[in-house]
Structure formats: C-alpha cells, structure tokens
N, C-alpha and C positions, 0 to 999 in steps of 0.2 A: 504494500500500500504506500503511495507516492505523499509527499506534505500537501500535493495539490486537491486526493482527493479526502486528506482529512482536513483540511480547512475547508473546501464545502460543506462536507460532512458536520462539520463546530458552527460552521455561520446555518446552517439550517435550524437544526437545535435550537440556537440563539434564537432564532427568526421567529419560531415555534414559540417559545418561551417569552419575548415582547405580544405576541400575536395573543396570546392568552391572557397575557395585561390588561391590553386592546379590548377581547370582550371583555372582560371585567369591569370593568371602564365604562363599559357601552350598557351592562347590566345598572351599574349604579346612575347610571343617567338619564335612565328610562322609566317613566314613572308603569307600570303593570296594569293599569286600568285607564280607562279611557274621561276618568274623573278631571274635574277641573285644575290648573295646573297649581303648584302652592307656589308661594313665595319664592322668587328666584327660578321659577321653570316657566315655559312658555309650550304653545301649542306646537310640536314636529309637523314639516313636513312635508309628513309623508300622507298618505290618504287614508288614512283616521285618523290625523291630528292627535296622535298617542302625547301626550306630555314627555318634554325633554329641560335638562340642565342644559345649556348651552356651553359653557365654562367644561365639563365634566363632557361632554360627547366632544369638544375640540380636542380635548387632550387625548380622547381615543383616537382622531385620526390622527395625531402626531406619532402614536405610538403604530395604528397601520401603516404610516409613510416610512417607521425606523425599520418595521418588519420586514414591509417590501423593498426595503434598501438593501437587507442581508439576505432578501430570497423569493424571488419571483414566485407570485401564485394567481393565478386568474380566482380562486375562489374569494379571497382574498380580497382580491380588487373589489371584483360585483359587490360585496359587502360595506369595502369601503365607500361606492358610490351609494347607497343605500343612507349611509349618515350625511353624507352631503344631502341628499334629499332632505332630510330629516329638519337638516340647520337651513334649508329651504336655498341652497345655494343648487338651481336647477340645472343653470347650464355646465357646472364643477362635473354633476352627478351625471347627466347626458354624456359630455367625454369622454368621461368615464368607461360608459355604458357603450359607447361605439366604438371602444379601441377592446373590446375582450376578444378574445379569439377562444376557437376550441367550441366545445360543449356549452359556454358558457354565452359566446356571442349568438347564439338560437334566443337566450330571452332579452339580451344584452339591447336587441336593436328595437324589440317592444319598447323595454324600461325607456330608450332613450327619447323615442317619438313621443313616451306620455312622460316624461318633465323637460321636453322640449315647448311641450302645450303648456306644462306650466309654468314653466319660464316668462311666455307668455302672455300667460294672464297676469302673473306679477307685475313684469313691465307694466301693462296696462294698469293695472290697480295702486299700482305707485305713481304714475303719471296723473292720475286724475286724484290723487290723495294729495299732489304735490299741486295742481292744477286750485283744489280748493284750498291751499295752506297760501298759499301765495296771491290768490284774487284780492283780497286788499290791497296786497303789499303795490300792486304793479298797479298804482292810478291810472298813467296812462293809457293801461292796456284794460283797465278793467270790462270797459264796455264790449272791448272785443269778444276778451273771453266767456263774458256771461251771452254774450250774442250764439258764439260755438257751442257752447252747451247747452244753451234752447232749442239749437236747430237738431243738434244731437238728438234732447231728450224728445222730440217733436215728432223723427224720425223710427226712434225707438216706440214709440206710442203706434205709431200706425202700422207697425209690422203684423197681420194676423194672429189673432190672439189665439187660436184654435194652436195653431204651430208652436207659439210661445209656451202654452202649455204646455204641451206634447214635448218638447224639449225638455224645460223644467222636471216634469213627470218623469221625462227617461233617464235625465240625471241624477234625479234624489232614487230612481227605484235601484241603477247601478250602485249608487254608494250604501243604501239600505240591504244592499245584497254581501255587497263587501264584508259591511262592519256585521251583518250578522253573522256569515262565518267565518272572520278572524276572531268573532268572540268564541264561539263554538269552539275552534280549534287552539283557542287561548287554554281554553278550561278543561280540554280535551288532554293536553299537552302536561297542564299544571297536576292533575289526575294523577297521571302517569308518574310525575317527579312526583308526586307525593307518596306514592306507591298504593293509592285508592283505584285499584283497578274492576271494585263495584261502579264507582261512579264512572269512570273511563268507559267501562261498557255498554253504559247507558245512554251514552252519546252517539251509540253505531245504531246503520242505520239498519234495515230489515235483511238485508244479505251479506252482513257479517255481523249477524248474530252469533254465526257457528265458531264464532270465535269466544274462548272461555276465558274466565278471570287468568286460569295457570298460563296460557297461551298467550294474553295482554302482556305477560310478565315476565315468559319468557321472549318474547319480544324485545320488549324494552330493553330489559337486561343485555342481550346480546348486543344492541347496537349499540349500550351506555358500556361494556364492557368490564359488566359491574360496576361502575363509577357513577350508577344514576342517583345513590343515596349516602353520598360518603360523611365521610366525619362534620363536613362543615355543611351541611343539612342537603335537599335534593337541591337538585339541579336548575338552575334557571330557563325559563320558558320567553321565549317573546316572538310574535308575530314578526316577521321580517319583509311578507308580501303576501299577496291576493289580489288573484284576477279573477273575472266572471265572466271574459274571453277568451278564455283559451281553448282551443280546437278538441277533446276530450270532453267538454261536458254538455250535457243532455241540457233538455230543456227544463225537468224540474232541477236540474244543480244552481246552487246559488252561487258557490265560487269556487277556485284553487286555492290552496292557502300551506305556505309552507313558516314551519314554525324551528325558530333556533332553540335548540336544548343542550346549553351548556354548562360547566364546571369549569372547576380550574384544571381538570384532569383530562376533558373531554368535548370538545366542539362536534356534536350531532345536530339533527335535525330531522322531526318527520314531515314530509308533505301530506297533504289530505283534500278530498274533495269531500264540499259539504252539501247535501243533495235536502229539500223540502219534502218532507214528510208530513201524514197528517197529524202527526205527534208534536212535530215542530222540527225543525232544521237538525238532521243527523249527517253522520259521516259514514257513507258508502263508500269510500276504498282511502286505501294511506300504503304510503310507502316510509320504510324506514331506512334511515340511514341519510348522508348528504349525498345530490346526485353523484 
C-alpha cells in the first residue's frame, strides 16, 4: 500500500467524520414540527416552511463545504443544496442541483426547475416589498409608481376569475398533498427510531399489512445496522423532500416522501409513498436504505 492510497484512504475518514458534524448541525437547527418558529428561528425554505436557526444551519454548510473539500460525494452535494433551499438562497440550491451527475442528477434537474421558480417568485416578492418601502421615499416618482401599480392591480382584476381559482385550488391542493405526507412519513419515521413499531404499523397502508411488528424491526434494524437506538437515544428523523409528481404514483397517492434517519453512527434514510385511504393517508410501499 503506497502513502498515496492511504492519504485518500485518512482524508475520506476525515470527510466522513466532518460530514457527521454537518448532520448534527443540520439536526439541531431544524425545528421537528411544523409549529410556529420560536425566538431566533424563522420559516425554511423549503416547501413546508419547517422552522430553521439560521446561524446553526450556516455553520452546517460550512462544515458540508470542509467535507467536500476532503472528499467528493454527489450524495453529499444534493443535500447540501437542500439547506441552501432551506436558508431560501434558490439560485445557490438550483446550481447546485444542475451540476450533480450520476444517479443523483435524474432528480437533480426537477429540484432545480422548482427553486428556479422560486427564485423567482422571491425576486418578485422582494421587488414589490421594496416597491412599497420606498413609495414615499421617491416624491418625485411617486405618482408614477402608484400609476404602475393601478394598472397592475386593474389588470390582475380582470383576469377570469373561474381560472384564478382553479389555479389557487390547484396550488393549495398540491401543497395540502405535500404536507400531509411529509407529516405521515415524519411520524412514520419517528415510530420507527422510537422503536414503537405498533404504531409504525399502523401507518401502512392495506397491502402491507402483511408486514408484522418483528418484520418492521427487523427492517429497521438492518438498515440502522443496529445503531437505530444507541446510547445517546434513537435516531433522528426529518423530512428532506416530497413530491406529488413523480412518475410512480397513482392517482389516489398523495406524494413521495423521502425521510433522513440519522445518528452520529449512521446517515440512512427511508423513502415512502403515501397513498389516500378511506382510513386516512397511509403508506403503500417504502424502500429502505439511501438510494
């Protein structure tokens, strides 16, 4: 064995070992419910506006920037654009998303078209935030701008209202579809790290029923590698994405939903699709393990 390949071999480790930080980091800055944010946290984001530390989610990417300095990883990356969403920095997270290669650029160039849109709409929403901070300020111009903004809102008025709705409607049903199964698959997840694999069970949907409590756990167990319950309590759970596009799901599915399940010993994750039942929102297939 040559020094060259055991210095890769020690900067890998190393890499590993920052990159565990990283989530760590990413765990304490994530508020776990979708509650309103407390003192010092603001809304993520990301598309359920999960509460985030700002302060405390920067200093994780610095620690992903140290990791990927000592050892390239596309999984890695995808995640690190994921917290730039977060801190709502869209077009950071977009580049991100369209420089992945491999397996990872299949979802890489979705992420990037949708906070490319929200990029977007930021812009917009900052310009007309800054449009009304400023109309006093700018006498001279003021008549102009409240001129533009009449003709705007005048415009916006006579757009067909049947459509406006219809829009509306399709937007609030998509994100109604979201947040119900990232919740599902939140609590689905948290089950599991808790080692309540009654209530884990209870969340499937009518064709994996034949799945038993011993089965749920030994699941788990394997993919956590034993590590899903260790000394310093279970494992951390957080939603990382869902989509209610993606080519796999039926029409009663509500969305895809893949959730990170970590330690300090163990970066996993399960994905799940959460399909409508007349029970309420259960989960019809999961895969275990990170793609």
């Amino acid at each position: 064995m040559d020094d060259a390949e055991i210095d890769t071999k020690s900067r890998e480790l190393a890499a590993s070992e920052v990159y565990s930080l990283a989530l760590r980091r990413v765990n304490e800055g994530t508020m776990k419910t979708l509650d309103a944010p407390k003192p010092g946290w603001v809304r993520g984001g990301d598309d359920f506006g999960v509460p985030i530390h700002p302060d405390i989610i920067g200093s994780a990417l610095a620690l992903y920037d140290i990791a990927l300095a000592l050892h390239h990883n596309e999984e890695w990356l995808y995640n690190k654009a994921f917290l730039h969403e977060r801190l709502h920095d869209y077009p950071a997270a977009a580049r991100i998303f369209e420089s992945l290669t491999g397996e990872f650029a299949i979802h890489g160039v979705e992420q990037a078209k949708r906070c490319r849109a929200k990029a977007a709409g930021a812009d917009v929403d900052s310009a007309i935030s800054n449009l009304d901070a400023r109309t006093d300020e700018l006498t001279g111009s003021a008549n102009v701008i409240r001129a533009v903004r009449t003709q705007l809102n005048a415009a916006l008025n006579k757009a067909p209202q049947h459509k406006s709705a219809a829009i509306r409607d399709s937007a609030s049903s998509l994100v109604e579809r979201n947040e119900q199964a990232a919740q599902v698959a939140q609590r689905f997840a948290e089950h599991l790290a808790d080692g309540d694999y009654i209530a884990a069970r209870a969340l499937l949907a009518r064709n994996l029923r034949r799945l038993n409590t011993d089965e749920l756990r030994h699941k788990f167990e394997e993919m956590m590698g034993g590590a899903g319950q260790g000394p310093d309590g279970p494992a951390d759970v957080c939603v990382m994405e869902a989509s209610c596009d993606m080519p796999d799901l039926s029409p009663y599915d509500l969305a895809w939903v893949y959730v990170a399940v970590t330690n300090p010993e163990v970066n996993e994750a399960v994905t799940v699709i959460v399909t409508q039942e007349q029970i309420g929102p259960r989960i019809r297939h999961i895969e275990w393990g990170r793609p």
